[in-house]
C-alpha positions, -999 to +999 in steps of 0.1 A: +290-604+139+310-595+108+312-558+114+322-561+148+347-584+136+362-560+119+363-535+142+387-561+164+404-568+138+413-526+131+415-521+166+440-548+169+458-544+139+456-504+133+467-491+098+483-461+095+472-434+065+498-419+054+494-396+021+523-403-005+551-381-004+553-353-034+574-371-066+586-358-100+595-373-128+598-374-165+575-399-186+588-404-226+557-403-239+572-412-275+608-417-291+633-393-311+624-416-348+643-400-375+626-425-399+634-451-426+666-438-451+698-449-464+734-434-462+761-442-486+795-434-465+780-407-441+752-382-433+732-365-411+695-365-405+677-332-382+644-334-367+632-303-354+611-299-324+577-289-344+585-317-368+606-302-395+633-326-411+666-322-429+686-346-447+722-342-459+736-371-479+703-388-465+685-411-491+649-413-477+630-445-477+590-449-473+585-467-439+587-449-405+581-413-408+607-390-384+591-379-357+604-357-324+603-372-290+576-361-267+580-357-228+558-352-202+573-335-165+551-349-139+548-336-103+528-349-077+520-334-050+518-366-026+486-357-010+453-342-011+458-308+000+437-280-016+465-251-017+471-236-048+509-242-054+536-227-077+559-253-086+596-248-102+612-280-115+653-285-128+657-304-161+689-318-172+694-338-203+727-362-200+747-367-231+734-398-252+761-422-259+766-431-296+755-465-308+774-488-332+749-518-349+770-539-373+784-515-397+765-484-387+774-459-361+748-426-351+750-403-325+729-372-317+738-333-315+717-303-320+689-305-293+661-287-296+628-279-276+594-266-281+601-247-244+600-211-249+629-204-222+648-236-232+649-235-277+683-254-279+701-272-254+731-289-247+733-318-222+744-306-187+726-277-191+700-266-164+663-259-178+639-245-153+605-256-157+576-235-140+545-253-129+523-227-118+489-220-101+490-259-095+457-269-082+452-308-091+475-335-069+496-340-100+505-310-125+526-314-156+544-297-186+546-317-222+573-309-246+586-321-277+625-328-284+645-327-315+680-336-325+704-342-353+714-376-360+747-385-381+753-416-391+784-434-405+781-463-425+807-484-435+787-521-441+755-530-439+722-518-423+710-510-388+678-498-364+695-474-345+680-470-309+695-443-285+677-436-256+679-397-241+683-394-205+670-369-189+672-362-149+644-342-127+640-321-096+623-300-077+640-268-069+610-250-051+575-251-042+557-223-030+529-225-008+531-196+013+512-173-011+479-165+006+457-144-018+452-176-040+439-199-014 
């Protein structure tokens, strides 16, 4: 009685399957931390994209070690379809507004990637991102961002927080390539 209970109820009440529509988007997998120091006046601290730091009129301070932020690009293809796609993707990066804590102001310049077609940018600027040979319902692309932060003190101390933005689309994806099906 159960089972056929069921069936009135689906026959009744009918659910539609629909697959998810495709989506991108951009994950921060970890935060721009330029680490523990101190500044006397003003300086400037620059974390590369592999890693690498450089201090001027930076004191540094055990605690927090600088770090570069790590993205992950995300594209999923909605459904469960079996074609092999090729996937091209837009990345912008906005400017990041300076922040002022008490006494202490810091802003960020001097991007840098760990992309091989995108090594520096500049917010505004377009970076294509190729996905291709995608064969799984979500394919991605990791990268690691670096920046220069100066900071001016004039009292006090601060944790200086500024988030990155970063906007995503998808410019193209090809599915109308038939040797790879």
């Amino acid at each position: 009685m159960a089972v056929s209970l069921l069936l009135v109820c689906a026959f009744l009440f009918p659910v539609s399957v629909r697959a998810a529509p495709p989506e991108v988007r951009i994950v921060p997998d970890r935060e721009l931390s330029f680490g523990s120091f101190m500044v006397f006046g003003s300086g400037s601290r620059t974390i590369s994209a592999n890693g690498g730091v450089i201090d001027v009129s930076i004191v540094p301070l055990e605690g927090n070690t600088p770090v570069p932020a790590h993205f992950t690009v995300l594209y999923d293809r909605g459904n469960n379809s079996r074609h092999v796609i090729d996937v091209e993707l837009e990345l912008v990066m906005s400017s990041p507004v300076p922040v002022r804590v008490g006494g202490v102001e810091g802003k960020l310049s001097a991007f840098e990637t760990d992309l091989p077609q995108a090594l520096r940018i500049r917010p505004g600027q377009a970076i294509r991102i190729s996905l291709p040979n995608c064969r799984t319902r979500v394919c991605s692309q990791s990268f690691q961002l670096g920046a220069r932060l100066d900071v001016t003190r004039d009292f006090g101390g601060a944790s200086i927080v500024i988030p990155i933005p970063f906007d995503v689309a998808v410019i193209s994806v090809d599915r109308d390539n038939p040797g790879r099906r």
